[in-house]
N, C-alpha and C positions, 0 to 999 in steps of 0.2 A: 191685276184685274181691276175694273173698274166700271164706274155706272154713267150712263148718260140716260138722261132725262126730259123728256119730249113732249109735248101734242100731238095725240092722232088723231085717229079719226073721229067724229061724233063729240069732241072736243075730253076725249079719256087721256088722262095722265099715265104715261107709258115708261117703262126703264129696257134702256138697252144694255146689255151685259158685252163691257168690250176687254177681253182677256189677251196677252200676246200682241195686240192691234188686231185681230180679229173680232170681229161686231159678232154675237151669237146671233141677231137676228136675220145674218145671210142664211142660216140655214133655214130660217121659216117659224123659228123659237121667240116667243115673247115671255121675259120673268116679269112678274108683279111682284115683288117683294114689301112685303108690310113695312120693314126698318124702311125702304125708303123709300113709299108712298108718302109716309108719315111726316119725312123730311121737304119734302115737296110739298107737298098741302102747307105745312108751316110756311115756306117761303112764299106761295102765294098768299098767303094769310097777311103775312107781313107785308107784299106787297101793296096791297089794298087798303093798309091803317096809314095813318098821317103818321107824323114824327111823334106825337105827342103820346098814342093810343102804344107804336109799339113799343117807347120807354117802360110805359105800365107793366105789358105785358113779361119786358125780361127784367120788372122790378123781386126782388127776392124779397121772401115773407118775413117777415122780422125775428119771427120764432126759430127760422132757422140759420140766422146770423149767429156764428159764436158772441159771445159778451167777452170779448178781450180785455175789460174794465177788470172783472171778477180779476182773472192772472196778474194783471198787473197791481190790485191792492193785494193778495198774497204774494208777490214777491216784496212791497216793500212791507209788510208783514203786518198789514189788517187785520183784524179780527175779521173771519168768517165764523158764521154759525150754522154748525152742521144737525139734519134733521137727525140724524140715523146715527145710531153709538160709532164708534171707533173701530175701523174693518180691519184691522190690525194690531196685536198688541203694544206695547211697550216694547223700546230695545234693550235688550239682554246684556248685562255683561259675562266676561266669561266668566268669573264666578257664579254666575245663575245656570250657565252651559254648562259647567261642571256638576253641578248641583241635579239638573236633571239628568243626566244619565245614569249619575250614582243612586238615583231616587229607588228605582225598581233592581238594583243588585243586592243579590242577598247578603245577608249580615254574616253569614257564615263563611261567604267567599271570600269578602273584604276581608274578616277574620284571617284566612287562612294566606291570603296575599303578603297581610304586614306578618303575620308568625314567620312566612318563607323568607320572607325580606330581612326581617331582624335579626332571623337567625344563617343569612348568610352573611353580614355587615358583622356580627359578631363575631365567626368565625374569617373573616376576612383580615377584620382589626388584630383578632386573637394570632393568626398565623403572622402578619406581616412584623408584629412586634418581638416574636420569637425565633424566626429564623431572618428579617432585613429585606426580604422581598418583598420589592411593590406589587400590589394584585390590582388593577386596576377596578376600575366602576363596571360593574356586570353590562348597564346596559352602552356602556364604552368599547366593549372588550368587541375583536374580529373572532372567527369562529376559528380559529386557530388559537386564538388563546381562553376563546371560552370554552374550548373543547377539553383543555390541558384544566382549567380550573376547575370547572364543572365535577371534569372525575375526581382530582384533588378533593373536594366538598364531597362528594357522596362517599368516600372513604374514609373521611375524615371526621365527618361529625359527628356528637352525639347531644342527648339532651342536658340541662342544666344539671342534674345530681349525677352525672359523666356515664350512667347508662346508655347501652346503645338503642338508635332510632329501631321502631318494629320495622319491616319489609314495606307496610300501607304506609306510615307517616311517613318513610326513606320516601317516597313515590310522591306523597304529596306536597314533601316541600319542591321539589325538581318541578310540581304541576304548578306553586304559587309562585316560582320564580320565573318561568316560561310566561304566565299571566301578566307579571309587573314589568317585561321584558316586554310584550306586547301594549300596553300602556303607555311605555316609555318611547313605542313608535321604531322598537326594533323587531324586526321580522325574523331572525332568527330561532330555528324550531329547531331546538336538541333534542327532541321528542320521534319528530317525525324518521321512522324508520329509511325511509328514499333521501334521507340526505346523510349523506357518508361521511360530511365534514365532522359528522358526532359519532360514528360508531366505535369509538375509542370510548367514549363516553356512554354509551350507551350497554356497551359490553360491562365495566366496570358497574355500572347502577346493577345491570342483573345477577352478576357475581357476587356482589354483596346483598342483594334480597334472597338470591337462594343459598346460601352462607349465614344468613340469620334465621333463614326457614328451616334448614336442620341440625342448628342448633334449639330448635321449638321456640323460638322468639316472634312471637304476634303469631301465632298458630292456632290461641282462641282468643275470638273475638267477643268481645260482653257483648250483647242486644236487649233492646226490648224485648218482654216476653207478651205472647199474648193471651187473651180473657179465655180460657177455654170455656166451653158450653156448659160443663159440672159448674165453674167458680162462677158463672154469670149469674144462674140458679142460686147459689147461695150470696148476692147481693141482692137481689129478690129479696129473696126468706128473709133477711136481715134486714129491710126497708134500708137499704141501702141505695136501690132504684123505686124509682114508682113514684108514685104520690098518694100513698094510704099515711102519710101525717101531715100533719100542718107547719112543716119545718119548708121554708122555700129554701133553705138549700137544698135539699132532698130535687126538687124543680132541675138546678141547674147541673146538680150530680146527673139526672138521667139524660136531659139534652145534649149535655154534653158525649156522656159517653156513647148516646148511637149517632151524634152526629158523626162522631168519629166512624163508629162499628154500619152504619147504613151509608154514609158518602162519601168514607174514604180518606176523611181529612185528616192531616197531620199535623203535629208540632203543637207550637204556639202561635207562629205567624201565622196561619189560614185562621184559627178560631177568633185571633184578635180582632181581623179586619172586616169579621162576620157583621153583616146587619139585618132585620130584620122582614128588608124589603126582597132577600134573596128565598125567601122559603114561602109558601105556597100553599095553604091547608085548606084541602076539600073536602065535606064532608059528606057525609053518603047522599047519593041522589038515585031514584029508582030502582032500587036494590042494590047498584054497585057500591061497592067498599069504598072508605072512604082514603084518601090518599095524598101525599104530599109530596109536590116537586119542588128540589133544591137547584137553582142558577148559579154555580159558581162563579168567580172572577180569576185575579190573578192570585196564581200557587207559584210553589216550587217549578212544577213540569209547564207549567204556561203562564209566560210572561204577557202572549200577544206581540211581540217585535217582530222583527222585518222575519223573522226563519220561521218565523210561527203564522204566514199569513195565511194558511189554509189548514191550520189546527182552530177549532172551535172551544170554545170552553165547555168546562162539564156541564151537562145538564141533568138531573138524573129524577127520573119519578119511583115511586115507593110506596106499594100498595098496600095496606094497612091489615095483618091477619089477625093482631094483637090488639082489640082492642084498649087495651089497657094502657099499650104503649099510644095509640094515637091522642086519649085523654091525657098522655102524660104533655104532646106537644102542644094540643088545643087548650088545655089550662095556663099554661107556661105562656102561651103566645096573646094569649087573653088578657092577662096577668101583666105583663110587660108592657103594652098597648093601649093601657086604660086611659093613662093622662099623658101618651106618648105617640100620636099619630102616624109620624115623618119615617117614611120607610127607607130612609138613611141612616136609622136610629140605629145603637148596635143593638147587637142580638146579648150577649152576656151583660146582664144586669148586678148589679150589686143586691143580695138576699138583706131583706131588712126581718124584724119580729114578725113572726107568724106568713101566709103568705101574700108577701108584697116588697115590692123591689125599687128600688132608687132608679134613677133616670142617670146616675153614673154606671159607668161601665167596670167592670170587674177588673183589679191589677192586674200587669203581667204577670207577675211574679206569682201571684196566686190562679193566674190565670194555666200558668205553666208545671203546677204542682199538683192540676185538679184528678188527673188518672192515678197520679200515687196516693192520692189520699183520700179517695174510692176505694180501693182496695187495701187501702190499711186499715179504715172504719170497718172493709168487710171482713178483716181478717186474713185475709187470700198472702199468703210469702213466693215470693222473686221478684223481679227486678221490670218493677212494671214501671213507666213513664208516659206521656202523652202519645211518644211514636208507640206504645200498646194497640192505642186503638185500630190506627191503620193499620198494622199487623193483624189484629183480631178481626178485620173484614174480610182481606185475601186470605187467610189460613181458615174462618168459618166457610166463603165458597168454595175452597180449593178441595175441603172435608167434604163438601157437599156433592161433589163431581163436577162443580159449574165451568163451563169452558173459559178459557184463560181471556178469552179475547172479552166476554161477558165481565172477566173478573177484572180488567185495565180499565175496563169502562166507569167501575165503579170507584176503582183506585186511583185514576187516571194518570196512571204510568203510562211511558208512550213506547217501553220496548218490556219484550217477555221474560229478557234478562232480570231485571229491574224487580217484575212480577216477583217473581221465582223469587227470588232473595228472600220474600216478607210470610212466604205460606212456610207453614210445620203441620207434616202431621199430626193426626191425634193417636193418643197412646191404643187406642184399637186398632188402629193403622200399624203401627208399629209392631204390636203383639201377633197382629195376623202376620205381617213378613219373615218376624224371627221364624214364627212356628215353621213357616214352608221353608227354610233355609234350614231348621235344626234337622239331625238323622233321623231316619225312622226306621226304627226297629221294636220289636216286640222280646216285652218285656217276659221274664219267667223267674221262677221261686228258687230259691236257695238249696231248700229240703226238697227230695225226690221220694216218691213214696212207690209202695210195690205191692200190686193188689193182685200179678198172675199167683194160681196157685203152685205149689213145688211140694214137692214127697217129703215126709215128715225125715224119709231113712232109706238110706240106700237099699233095702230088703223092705220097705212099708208098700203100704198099699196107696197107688200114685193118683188116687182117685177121691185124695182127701182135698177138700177145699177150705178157703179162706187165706185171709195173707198169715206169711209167717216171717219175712222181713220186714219191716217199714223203716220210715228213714235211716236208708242203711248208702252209704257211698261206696260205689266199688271202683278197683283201679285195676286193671289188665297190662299186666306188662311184658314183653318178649321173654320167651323163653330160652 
């Protein structure tokens, strides 16, 4: 296709559309097309200027010439001076690569990664020295021979004072050596059920968990216990919570413990990382209650990483019915805050004399002891710890009737398995179940008593009354 371009009549600027060698204007069609009137008018335009007028015209504007000068002093390495900070960091080495991924892995993992590792390299060391065989490097080995070793290991091992592994630790060293294995860039999964290259190995780990399971080995497991509703009541009574003295540790005993028992938190890791820009204190407005919302970050169940990109973090609001407890966060958050603006600031403070607190933040270590020694000042015996609290939140909803899905919310568990683990009834709960599971029957007295009247004498008169046996037991026997 193509355009030819004319004079007609009345001296109009005309385009003929010639496609194939056919002219479109045999049929009686005339296009005006804008692109190429435009082009036309330009060249009579041009035709009309001298030399000089249309140099100007296809002169280009300076501002939009590149400056090749610039390129050329940075490559032989000028100083430029840039307005705008640096749109890209620093280059990483891979120590700094390494460094951030391990950043956000739990401490407990890494933990249980080097226990799995150490304690197969010792048993690896231990066996090769006593019987001459080479065992190779786990993450060396084909799955033909990690399959024959693997079982060797889970039959084999035990702990250092030559007791045997429970069924859960048997399980979780096979989970930290699959980890270290994954690390190491080997994709072999002895774990996975659909690959057969392990069911040699896979049958042997279950043989020996349910071989240690009825022998009663790890059959009970120790737990946190949690605050029942009776022993909370008497940390009250005991100014153990609250703030009816001038002791600020008193302050940080109660924050603490409903931080735990209202949002769910666990451990020592989440309380550490607390600061005081994630909490929210409103106080009453037009009647409503006054109320506090907690913005969590990262926990155990949310990292935020690539699997996590449509989990949110917890948010959770907390409407205030107590108010005794809300005076406890509003003095506490008062308190803290006075010569301490920066809502980056942590949230656990150090209790100084009377109430007022340091601008350092509370040890770990004493960070970590704070629910045992709550309940030791209240008096309260079992086996309480930080993971109390979060127990004592799902088992106070679970008492409550609150539905499960309401109770992960709080918890911020992300499966109902998980849930479940942390609820315990309460001993009412209990007491009601036995009762409808025990027999029911009705009870009766030992002694029988006999108030028909009977004839004093075989020839008396049968018309005498009152009793004349009483506890009397009779026996009938065939005759």
């Amino acid at each position: 296709m193509g355009f030819r371009i004319y004079k007609g009549s009345a001296g109009k600027t005309r385009v003929r559309v010639v496609s194939a060698g056919i002219s479109m204007e045999e049929d009686g069609l005339d296009f005006v097309l804008s692109q190429a009137l435009d082009i036309a008018e330009t060249e009579e335009s041009l035709n009309e200027m001298n030399l000089t007028q249309t140099f100007n015209v296809c002169k280009e504007d300076s501002e939009d010439v590149p400056n090749f000068s610039l390129l050329e002093e940075f490559e032989i390495g000028g100083n430029i001076k840039l307005e705008n900070t640096l749109r890209f960091g620093p280059p990483l080495s891979k120590d700094d690569i390494d460094t951030i991924k391990q950043s956000f892995e739990s401490k407990n993992t890494r933990k249980n990664t080097n226990w799995s590792m150490t304690t197969f390299q010792e048993w690896r060391k231990h066996r090769m020295e006593i019987t001459g065989a080479f065992i190779p490097d786990l993450v060396e080995m084909n799955d033909i021979e990690m399959n024959e070793w693997m079982t060797r290991f889970v039959l084999e091992a035990s702990r250092k004072d030559g007791a045997t592994y429970p069924p859960r630790s048997l399980y979780q060293l096979c989970v930290g050596l699959l980890r270290y294995n994954r690390e190491k860039g080997n994709d072999s999964n002895f774990l996975d059920e659909k690959n057969l290259n392990f069911m040699g190995f896979r049958r042997a780990l279950s043989a020996k968990m349910s071989e240690l399971t009825a022998q009663g080995i790890g059959t009970v497991k120790k737990q946190a216990e949690p605050v029942s509703e009776k022993e909370e009541k008497i940390l009250w009574e005991k100014n153990v919570l609250g703030n009816s003295t001038s002791k600020s540790l008193l302050l940080v005993y109660s924050v603490f413990f409903y931080n735990c028992k209202l949002f769910g938190l666990r451990g020592v890791d989440e309380h550490r990382n607390l600061s005081i820009g994630q909490f929210e204190l409103h106080d009453m407005n037009d009647g409503e209650r006054p109320y506090i919302v907690f913005r969590g970050r990262s926990s155990k169940t949310y990292k935020g990483g690539l699997n996590q990109r449509n989990v949110s973090p917890k948010t959770i609001k907390h409407i205030f019915t107590d108010m005794d407890l809300y005076n406890v966060y509003k003095e506490y958050m008062r308190l803290t805050t006075i010569n301490d603006d920066d809502p980056n600031g942590v949230f656990y403070r150090r209790a100084l004399e009377g109430k007022k607190f340091s601008k350092q933040c509370i040890g770990i270590n004493k960070l970590s002891t704070l629910m045992k020694s709550i309940c030791e000042e209240g008096g309260l015996e079992g086996n309480f710890s930080n993971h109390s609290g979060k127990r004592t939140c799902a088992t106070a909803l679970y008492q409550a009737g609150i539905e499960e899905q309401e109770i992960m919310n709080r918890t911020g568990h992300r499966s109902v398995d998980s849930v479940r683990q942390y609820k315990r009834p309460s001993d009412d709960m209990i007491t009601e179940i036995s009762s409808v599971l025990e027999p029911k029957r009705t009870k009766t007295s030992a002694a029988c008593t006999i108030t028909t009247p009977v004839c004093a004498s075989v020839d008396g008169d049968t018309s005498a009354s009152g009793a004349v046996f009483t506890h009397c037991t009779f026996n009938f026997t065939g005759l």
